[in-house]
N, C-alpha and C positions, 0 to 999 in steps of 0.2 A: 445469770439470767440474761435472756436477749429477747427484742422483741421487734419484730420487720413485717412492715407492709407487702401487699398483693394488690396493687389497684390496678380494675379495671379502666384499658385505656392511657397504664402507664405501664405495668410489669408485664402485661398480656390483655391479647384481643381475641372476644370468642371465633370471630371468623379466623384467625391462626392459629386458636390452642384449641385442643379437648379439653374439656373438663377434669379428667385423669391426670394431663398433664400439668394444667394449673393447680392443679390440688399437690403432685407432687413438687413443682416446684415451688410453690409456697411453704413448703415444712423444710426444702433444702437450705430454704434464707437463712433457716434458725439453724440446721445443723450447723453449716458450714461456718456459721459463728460460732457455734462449740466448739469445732475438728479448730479450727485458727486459736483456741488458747490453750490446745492439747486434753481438752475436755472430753468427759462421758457424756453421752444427754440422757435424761431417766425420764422427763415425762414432759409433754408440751402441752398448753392452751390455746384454743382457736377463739378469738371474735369473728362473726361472718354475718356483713348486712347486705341484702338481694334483695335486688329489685323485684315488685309484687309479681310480675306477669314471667319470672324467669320458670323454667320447668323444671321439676319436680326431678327427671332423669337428667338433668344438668347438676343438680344441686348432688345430685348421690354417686356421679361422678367423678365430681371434685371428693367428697370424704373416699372411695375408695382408690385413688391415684394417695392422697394424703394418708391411708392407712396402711395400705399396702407397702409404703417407703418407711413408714415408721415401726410397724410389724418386724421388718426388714434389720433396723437397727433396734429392736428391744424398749422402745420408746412407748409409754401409754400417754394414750388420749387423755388429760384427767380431768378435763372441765374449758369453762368458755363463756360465752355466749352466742346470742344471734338475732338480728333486727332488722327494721326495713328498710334498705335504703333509697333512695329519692329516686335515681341514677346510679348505675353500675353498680358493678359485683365489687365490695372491699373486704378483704380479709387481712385480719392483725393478727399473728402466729408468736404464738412466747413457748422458748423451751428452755427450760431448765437441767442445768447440769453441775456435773462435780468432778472435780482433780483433787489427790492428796495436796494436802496442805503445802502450802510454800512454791507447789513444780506448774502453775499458770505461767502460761509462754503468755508478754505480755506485749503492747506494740512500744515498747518506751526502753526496751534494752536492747538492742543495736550501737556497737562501739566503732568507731575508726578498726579499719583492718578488717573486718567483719566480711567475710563474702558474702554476695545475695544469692541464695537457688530459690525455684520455681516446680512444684509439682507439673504431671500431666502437659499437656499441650494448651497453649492460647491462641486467642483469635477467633474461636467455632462461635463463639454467644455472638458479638460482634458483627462478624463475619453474616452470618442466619440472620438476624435484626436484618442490615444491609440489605441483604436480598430479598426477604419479606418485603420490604416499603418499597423494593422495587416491581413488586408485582408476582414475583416466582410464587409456586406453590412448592412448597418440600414435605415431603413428607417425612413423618418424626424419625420412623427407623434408619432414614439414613443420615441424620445425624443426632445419635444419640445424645451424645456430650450438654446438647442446649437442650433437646426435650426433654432429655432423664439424666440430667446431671447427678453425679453421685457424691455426696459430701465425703473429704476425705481425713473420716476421723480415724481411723487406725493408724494413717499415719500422720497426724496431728499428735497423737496418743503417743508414738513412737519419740517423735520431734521432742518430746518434755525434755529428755536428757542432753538435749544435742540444739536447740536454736536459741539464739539470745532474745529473737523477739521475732513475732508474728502476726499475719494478716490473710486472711481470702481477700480475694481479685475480683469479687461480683462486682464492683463500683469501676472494672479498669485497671491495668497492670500500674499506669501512669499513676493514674489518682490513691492507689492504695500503697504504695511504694510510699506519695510523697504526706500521706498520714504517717507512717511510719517513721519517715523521716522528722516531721514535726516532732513526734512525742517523743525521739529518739536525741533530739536535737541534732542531727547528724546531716551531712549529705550521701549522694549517692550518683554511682557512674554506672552504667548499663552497656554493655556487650551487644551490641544490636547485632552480630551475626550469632551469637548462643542462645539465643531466646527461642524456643521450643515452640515452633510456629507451626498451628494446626492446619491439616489439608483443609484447598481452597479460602484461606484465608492468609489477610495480609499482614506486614508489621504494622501498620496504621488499625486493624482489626486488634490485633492483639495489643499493643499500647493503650489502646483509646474506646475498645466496643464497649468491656464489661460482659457480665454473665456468663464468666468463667469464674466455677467455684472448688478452682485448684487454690492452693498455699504458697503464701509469697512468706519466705523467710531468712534470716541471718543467723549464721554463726563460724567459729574461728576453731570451730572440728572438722573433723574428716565427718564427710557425709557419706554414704551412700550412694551408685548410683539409681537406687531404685529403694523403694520406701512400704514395707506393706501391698508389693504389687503395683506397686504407682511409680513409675519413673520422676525420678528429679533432676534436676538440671541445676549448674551455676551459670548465673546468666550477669553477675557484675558484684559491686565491692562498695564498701559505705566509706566514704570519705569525712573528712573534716569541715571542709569549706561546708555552708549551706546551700543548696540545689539539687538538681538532675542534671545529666547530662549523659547522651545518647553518644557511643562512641563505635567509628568503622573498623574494620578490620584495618585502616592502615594506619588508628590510633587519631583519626582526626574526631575533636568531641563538638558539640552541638547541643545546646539547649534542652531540656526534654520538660514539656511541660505537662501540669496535670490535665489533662481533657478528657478525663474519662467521665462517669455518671454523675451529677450535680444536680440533685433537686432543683432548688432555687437560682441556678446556674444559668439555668437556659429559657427564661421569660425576657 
């Protein structure tokens, strides 16, 4: 079971999203936490509280961006609620899923010697954010990746037999690396020229944006370079010592700290 907020004014702004598009990236939160433990998802529940005076064709916008993604993955609607809220649109999304027994990739089995790879391309969430607050208008279709991000549970699915431990990136390459790290007790070294850097976006984008809901994972197999249609990448190697560390092409390492999404981080 997983269960992830949609607030308005933190996760999206109506003057930046459609309603379609809030609605589908709100059910991605909860996939992309199922696809990160190699999970099926079977069926989700919405809470949704909206402010009195929101419209009628805003509210049925968001359910069809949210059904039409879950239609998509074989997912039913099974229930929820919905209430008023003071200020802003909040949506609480739970979806539920299942793996055979025993094969949950989990984020606490990462060993020494472990290589790290990286689904898809990072930096677009990030990246889109940035240019938002600086005033651009963009429009969805040309960057898919943040408006219709696609949860990547086939090859989540795929990964059971093959990663020691696993994470989505929606929080930040940095900051979900250095969870993993935690529960792994491990460190980790990162290849800063292998990291699979989305067009117009930077490594500061892809280190630190978030809303990138590709798969950060480890394991001491032979991967793949492509996973269910989704390219993957080795992008570094889990160490002993405790930390990050961001390392050049001429082998000189550097620090790497978590700065990606932090709720309470940033007051």
């Amino acid at each position: 079971m997983t269960t992830d907020f949609s607030l308005e004014g933190v996760h999206f702004r109506r003057e930046w999203h459609s309603p379609e598009v809030v609605g589908h990236r709100c059910l991605t939160r909860g996939l992309s936490d199922i696809a990160a433990m190699g999970g099926q998802p079977m069926a989700c529940f919405l809470s949704l509280a909206l402010p009195a005076d929101l419209p009628q064709k805003w509210v049925d916008g968001f359910y069809r961006g949210l059904l039409r993604l879950a239609h998509h993955h074989g997912v039913s609607l099974a229930g929820g609620d919905t209430a008023q809220s003071p200020s802003g649109v909040l949506a609480d999304i739970m979806v539920m899923g299942s793996v055979p027994r025993g094969k949950a990739v989990l984020r606490s089995g990462a060993r020494v010697g472990d290589r790290i790879y990286v689904t898809g391309l990072v930096g677009s969430g990030g990246a889109t954010v940035r240019r938002m607050y600086a005033g651009e208008k963009i429009r969805p279709e040309s960057v898919p990746h943040y408006f219709a991000p696609q949860p990547r549970l086939k090859a989540g699915q795929r990964l059971r037999a093959l990663a020691s431990s696993m994470i989505d990136i929606s929080d930040g390459l940095s900051t979900d690396l250095s969870h993993l790290c935690e529960e792994s007790g491990v460190g980790a070294v990162l290849q800063s020229s292998t990291i699979p850097i989305a067009d117009n976006a930077t490594l500061d984008d892809a280190l630190y944006g978030g809303d990138d809901y590709e798969l950060l994972f480890t394991s001491s197999k032979r991967i793949p370079k492509e996973l269910a249609g989704v390219a993957v990448t080795e992008i570094g190697e889990i160490v002993k010592r405790s930390g990050m560390w961001l390392s050049d092409e001429k082998g000189n390492r550097k620090t790497l700290s978590a700065r990606g999404w932090e709720h309470f981080g940033r007051q």
